[in-house]
NUNU-658639 format. One record per residue: x, y, z of N, C-alpha, C in turn. Coordinates in steps of 0.2 Angstrom, whole numbers, plus 5000, padded with zeros to 4 digits. Example, Ala and Ser with C-alpha at 12.3 -4.5 7.8 and 13.67 -1.06 7.14 Angstrom:
<pts>
506649725039506249785039506649845039
506449895035506849955036506450005039
</pts>
This chain:
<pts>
500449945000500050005000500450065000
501050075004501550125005501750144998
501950114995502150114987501650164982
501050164985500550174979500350244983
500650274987500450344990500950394987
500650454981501150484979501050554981
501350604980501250644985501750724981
501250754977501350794972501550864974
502150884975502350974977502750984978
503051044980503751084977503851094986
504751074985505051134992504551204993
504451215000504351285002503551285004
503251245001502551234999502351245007
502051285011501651255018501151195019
500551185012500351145013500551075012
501051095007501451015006501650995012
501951025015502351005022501950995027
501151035030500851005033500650935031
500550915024500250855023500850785024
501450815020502050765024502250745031
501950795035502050805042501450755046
501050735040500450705042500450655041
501050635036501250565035501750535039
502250585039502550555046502550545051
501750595057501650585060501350505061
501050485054500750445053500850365052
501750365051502150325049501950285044
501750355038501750295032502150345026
502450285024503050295018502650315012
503050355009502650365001503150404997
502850404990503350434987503350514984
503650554981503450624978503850624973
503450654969503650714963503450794963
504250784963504150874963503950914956
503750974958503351004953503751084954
503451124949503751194949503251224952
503651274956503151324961502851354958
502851384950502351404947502051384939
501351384939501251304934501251364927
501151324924500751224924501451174925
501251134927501551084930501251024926
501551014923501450964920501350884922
501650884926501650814928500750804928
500450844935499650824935499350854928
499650914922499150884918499050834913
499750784915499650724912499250674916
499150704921498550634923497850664922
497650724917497050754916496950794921
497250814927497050864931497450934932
497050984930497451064929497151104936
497051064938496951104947497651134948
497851184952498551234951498651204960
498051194963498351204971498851134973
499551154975499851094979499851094987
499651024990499850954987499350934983
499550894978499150844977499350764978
498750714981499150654983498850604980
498950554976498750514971498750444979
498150394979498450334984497950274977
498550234976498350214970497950244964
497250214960497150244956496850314957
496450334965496250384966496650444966
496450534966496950594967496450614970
496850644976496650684982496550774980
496250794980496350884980496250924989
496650954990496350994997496650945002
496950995008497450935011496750895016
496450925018495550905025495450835020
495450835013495250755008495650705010
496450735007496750705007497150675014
497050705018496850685027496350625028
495850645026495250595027495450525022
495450535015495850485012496550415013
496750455017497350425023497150385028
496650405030496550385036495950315034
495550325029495350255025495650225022
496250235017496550185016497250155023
497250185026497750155032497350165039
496950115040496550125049497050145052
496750185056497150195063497150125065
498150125070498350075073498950095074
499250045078499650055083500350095078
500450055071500950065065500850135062
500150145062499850215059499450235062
499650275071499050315074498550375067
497950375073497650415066497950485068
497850545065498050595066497350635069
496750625071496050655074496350615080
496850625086496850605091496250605096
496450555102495650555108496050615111
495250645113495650685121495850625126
496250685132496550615137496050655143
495450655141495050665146494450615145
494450585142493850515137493950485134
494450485130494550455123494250465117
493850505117493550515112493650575107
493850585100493950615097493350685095
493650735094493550785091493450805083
493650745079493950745074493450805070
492850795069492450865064492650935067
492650935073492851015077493551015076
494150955075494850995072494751005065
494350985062494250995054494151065053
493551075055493251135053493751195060
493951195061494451245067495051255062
495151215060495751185054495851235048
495251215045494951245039494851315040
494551345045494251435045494651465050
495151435053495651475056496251465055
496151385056497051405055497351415049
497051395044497251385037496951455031
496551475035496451515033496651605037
496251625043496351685047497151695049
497451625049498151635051498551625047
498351595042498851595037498851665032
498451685033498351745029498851795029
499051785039499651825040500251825037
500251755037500951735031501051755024
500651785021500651795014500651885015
500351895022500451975022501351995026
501451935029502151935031502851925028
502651895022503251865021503651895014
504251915013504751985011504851975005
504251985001503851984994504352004989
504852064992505252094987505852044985
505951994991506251964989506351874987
505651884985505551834981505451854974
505651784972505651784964504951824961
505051884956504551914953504051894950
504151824946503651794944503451764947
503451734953503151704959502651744962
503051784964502551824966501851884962
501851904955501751884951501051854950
501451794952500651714949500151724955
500451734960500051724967499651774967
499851834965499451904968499051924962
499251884956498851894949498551834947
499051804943498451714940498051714943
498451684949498151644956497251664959
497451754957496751754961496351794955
496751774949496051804945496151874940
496951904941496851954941497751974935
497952044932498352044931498852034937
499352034931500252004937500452074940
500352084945500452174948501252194946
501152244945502152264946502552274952
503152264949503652254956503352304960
503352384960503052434965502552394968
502052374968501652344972501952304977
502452274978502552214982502952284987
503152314985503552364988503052394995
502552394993502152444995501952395001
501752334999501652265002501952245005
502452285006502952235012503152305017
502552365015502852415018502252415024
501752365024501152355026501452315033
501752265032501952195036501952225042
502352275044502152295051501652285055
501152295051500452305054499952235053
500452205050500152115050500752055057
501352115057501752055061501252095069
500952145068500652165074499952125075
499652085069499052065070499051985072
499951955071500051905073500151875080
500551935084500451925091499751925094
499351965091498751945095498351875093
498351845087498451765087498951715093
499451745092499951705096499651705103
499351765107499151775115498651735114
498051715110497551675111497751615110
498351585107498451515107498951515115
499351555117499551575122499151545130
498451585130498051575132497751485133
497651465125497251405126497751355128
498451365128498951325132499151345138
498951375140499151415150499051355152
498551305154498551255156498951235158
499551215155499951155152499851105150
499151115144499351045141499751045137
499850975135500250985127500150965122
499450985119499350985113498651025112
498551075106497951105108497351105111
497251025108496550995109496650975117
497350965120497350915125497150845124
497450835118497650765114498050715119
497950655116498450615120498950625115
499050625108499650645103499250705098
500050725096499750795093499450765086
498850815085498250815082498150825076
497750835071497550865064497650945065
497350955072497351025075497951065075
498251015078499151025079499451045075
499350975068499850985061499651045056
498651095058498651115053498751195057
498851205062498951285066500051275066
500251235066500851225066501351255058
500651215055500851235048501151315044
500551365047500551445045501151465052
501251455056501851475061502351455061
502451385058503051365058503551385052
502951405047503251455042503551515042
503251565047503151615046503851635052
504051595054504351575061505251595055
505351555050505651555046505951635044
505451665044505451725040505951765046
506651805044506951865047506551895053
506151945046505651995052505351975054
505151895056504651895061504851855067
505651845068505851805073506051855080
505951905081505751965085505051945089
504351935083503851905084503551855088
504051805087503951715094504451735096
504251795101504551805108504551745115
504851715116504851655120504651675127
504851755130504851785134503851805136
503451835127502851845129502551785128
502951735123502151685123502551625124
502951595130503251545133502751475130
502151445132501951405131501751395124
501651435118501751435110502351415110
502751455110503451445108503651365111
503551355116503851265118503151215114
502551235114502251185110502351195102
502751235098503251235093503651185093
504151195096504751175098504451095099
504051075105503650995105503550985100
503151015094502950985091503450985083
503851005084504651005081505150945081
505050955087505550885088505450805089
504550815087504050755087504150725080
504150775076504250795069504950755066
505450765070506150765069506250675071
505950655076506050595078505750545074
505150565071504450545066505050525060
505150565058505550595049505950535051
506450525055506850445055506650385053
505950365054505950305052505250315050
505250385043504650385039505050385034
505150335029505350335021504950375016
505350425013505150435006505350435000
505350404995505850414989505550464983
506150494981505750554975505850504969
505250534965505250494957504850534953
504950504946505050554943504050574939
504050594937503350634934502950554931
503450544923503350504919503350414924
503450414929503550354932502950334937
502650424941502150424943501550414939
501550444932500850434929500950364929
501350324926501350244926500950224932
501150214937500950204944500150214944
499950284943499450304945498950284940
499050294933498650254929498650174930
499050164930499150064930498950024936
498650074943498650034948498050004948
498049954951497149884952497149914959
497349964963497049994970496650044969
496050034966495250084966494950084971
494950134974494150144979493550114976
493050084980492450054976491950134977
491950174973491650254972490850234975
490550184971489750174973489550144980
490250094982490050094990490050134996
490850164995491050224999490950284999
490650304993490450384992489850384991
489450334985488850324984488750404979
487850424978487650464972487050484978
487450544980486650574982486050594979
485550564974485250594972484750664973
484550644980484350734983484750784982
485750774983485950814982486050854977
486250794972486050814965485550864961
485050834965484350894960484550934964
484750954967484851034970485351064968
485851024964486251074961486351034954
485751034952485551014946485950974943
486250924945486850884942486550794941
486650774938486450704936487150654936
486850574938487750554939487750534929
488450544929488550544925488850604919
488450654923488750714919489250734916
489650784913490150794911490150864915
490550874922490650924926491250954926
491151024930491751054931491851084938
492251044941492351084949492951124950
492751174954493251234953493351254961
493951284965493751284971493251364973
493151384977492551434975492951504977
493651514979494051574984494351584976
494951564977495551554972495751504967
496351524966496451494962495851434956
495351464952494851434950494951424943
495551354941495551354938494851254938
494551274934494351204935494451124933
494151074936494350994933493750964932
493950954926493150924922493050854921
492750834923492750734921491950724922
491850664923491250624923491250644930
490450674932490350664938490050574940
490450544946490350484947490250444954
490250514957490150504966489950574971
489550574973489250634974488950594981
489050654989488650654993488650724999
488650715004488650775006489450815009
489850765010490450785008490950785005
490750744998491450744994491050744987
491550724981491350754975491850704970
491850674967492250624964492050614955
492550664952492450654943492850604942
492850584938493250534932493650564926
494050574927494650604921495250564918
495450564914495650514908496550544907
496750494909497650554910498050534902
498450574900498650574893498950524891
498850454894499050394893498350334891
497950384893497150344892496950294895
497150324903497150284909496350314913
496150284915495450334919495550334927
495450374930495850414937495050444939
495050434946494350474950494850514956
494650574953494950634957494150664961
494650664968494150684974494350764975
493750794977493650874980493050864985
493250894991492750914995492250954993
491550954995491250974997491151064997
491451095004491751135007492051175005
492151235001492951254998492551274990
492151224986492051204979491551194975
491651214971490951214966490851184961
490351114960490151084955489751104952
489851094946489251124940489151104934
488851104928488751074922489551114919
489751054916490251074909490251134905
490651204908490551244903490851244895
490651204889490851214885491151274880
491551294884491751384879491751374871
491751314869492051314862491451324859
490951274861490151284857489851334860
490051404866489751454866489951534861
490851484860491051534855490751534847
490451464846490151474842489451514839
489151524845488451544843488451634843
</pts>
């Protein structure tokens, strides 16, 4: 099974590195192909998918989009166990997990309110111009801004490294306790891996190491640091090998490991008629924020949280790529071609 988990993204990436960190907290091996930080990337549009967001993570024939899928993904094809704790840890006050409340906590704060800080924090001017560029133009829909812009953008930061410390006091706060992990997990959490993610980045950055004052937020700073060298000890005996593009589409088109779509996902028909879709359709799912570049295939699995088309990779392999729910917008097939015609 380890062999058939691929896991598509470039150095630097945050949520690549939350999702890696989710593999090894999970001790499961797997492979990557790297891609260029900014697309197209070919590699996924030879497996038919021009979705722009990294990660992406192929577990045999299936591709994962959104790291909450590809989370959830993981955790059905490797049950929690002693080899591969899950990552929705119990509390150590019952044992019972949290798991939908670290999802959504995950999703509308840390990954998004806090990470936000990172994009307003991080020293724009010295990044590569076409990078930044794709992000502030392509990315969100827009022309590519000029160098002056960034200028003026990173003349702002002050006033976002000041909107960070007030983040930092409330996580400050929900650790005064001493527990040691947000949730007060028995081990560190989904919660953990995706509030670590936008900090541990940002932690990185010159200007902002002033900011994780160990003095004002002692108890942030050590559960950094905990969950660093949980990481470190993890990363030892979690394998990964890199391979190449053309060696992944093999893999990924050639494998006989298919999720069963119809038992596991099913077709919500109610759902459907409400968003007028039929199975079988020829759809296009596009995230609903950013980057909306859409993926079009056969609608083949549809229910209240997930979405699963069928697309055909340029080897003439059939592949069902998953999207949440949450985040993304399924629709009928806009054909531009036949509207350019009329």
């Amino acid at each position: 099974m380890s062999s058939e988990v691929i896991v598509y993204r470039y150095d630097g990436s945050p949520f690549a590195t939350k999702v890696e960190n989710i593999l090894a907290l999970r001790n499961i091996p797997y492979s990557r192909v790297n891609v260029p930080v900014v697309p197209p990337r070919s590699a996924l549009l030879e497996l038919g998918i021009p979705y722009r967001r990294i990660p992406v993570v192929a577990i045999g024939n299936d591709v994962y989009c959104d790291t909450y899928m590809i989370t959830t993904a993981l955790e059905r094809a490797f049950p929690p166990s002693q080899k591969h704790p899950s990552i929705f840890s119990v509390r150590k006050d019952g044992a019972k997990s949290d798991a939908v409340l670290q999802a959504r906590y995950s999703q509308t704060y840390a990954e998004s309110q806090l990470f936000s800080f990172g994009k307003d924090t991080l020293p724009w001017t010295k990044v590569p111009l076409a990078l930044a560029q794709d992000r502030f133009g392509t990315m969100v829909g827009g022309a590519p801004p000029p160098a002056s812009y960034f200028e003026k953008l990173e003349a702002r930061a002050p006033i976002a490294r000041s909107g960070v410390t007030t983040h930092l006091d409330y996580l400050e706060e929900q650790l005064s306790d001493g527990r040691e992990w947000l949730f007060d997990t028995v081990s560190a959490s989904y919660a953990d891996a995706a509030t670590h993610m936008p900090l541990a980045w940002m932690r990185t950055f010159k200007t902002m190491r002033e900011v994780f004052d160990k003095n004002l937020f002692p108890n942030v700073i050590a559960w950094l640091d905990r969950f660093d060298a949980l990481l470190k000890e993890q990363k030892k005996t979690t394998k990964f090998t890199n391979i190449e593009a053309s060696e992944a589409l093999q893999r990924v088109g050639g494998s006989k490991l298919k999720l069963n779509v119809d038992s596991l996902i099913g077709f919500d028909e109610t759902e459907a008629k409400r968003l007028s879709l039929t199975r079988g359709m020829h759809v296009d799912v596009t995230p609903s924020d950013t980057a909306k570049v859409p993926t079009s295939g056969k609608l083949v699995g549809l229910n209240r949280r997930e979405i699963v088309v069928q697309v055909e990779s340029s080897k003439g392999a059939t592949l069902a790529v998953h999207f949440p729910r949450l985040g993304y917008v399924v629709r009928a097939h806009a054909d531009k071609a036949a509207k350019s015609k009329l």
